[in-house]
C-alpha positions in Angstrom: 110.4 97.3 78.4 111.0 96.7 82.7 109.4 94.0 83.9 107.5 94.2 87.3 106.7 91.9 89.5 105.1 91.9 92.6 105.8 92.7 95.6 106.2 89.1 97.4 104.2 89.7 100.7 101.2 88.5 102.6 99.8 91.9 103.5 96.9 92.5 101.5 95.6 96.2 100.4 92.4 98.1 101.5 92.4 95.9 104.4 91.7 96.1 108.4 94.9 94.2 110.4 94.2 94.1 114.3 97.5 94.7 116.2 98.2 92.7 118.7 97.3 95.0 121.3 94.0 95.4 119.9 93.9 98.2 117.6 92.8 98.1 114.0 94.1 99.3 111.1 93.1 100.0 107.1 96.6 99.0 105.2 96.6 101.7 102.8 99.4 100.6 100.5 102.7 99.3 100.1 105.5 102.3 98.8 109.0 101.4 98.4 111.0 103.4 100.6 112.9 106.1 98.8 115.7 106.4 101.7 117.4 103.0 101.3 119.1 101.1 98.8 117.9 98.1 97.1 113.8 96.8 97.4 112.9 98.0 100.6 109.4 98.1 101.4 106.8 99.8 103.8 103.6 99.3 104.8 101.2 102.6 105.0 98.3 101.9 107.2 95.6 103.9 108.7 94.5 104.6 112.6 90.6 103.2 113.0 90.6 104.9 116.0 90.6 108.4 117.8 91.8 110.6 114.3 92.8 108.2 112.1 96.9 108.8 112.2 98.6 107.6 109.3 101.6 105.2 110.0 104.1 103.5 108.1 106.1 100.4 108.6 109.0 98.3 107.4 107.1 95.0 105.7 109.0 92.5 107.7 108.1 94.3 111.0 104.3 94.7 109.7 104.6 90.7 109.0 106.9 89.5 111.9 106.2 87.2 114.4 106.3 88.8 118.3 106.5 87.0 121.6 105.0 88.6 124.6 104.6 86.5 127.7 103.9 89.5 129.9 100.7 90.0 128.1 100.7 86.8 127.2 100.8 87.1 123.4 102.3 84.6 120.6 101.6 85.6 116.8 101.9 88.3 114.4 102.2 92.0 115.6 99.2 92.2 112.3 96.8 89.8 111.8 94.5 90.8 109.0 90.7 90.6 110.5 87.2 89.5 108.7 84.8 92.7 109.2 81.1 92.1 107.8 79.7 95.6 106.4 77.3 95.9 109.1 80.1 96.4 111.9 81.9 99.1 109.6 81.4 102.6 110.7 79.9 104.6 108.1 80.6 107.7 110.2 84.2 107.5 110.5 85.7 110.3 108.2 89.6 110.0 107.5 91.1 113.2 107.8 93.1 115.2 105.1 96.0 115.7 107.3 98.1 113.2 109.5 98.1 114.5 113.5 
């Protein structure tokens, strides 16, 4: 028998992360990525906006810290966000194919 073990990360699944530009995303999953060596990880995660593009990320850029005094901006480029039911929109459809 393998043993498993989690993937050690802070990113947390069926989620909404607000970029720090101001866009929110659903994290989707995590998938190992199949073109590299070793345990190399991605983040999927879902547009909330416009058509709901699908985009994936190396975990340590997803978690990384950025510095952007031109905006000015100290933190993580995701910071997973608190959204009560009653601001979800129930009309948002995610579609079948990525844009």
């Amino acid at each position: 028998m393998s043993k498993f073990e989690m993937v050690p990360t802070s990113v947390v699944r069926n989620r909404v992360y607000r970029h720090y530009r101001g866009n929110n995303y659903l994290v989707v999953d995590i998938a190992k990525d199949s073109d590299r060596e070793g345990d190399n990880f991605r983040v999927e995660y879902r547009a909330l906006y416009d058509h709901g593009q699908l985009y994936s990320s190396a975990i340590e850029r997803f978690t990384e810290e950025v510095n952007k005094p031109e905006i000015p901006y100290k933190g993580p480029r995701f910071a997973l966000v608190e959204i009560e039911e009653a601001d979800r929109n129930p009309a948002h459809v995610y579609p079948t194919k990525t844009m």
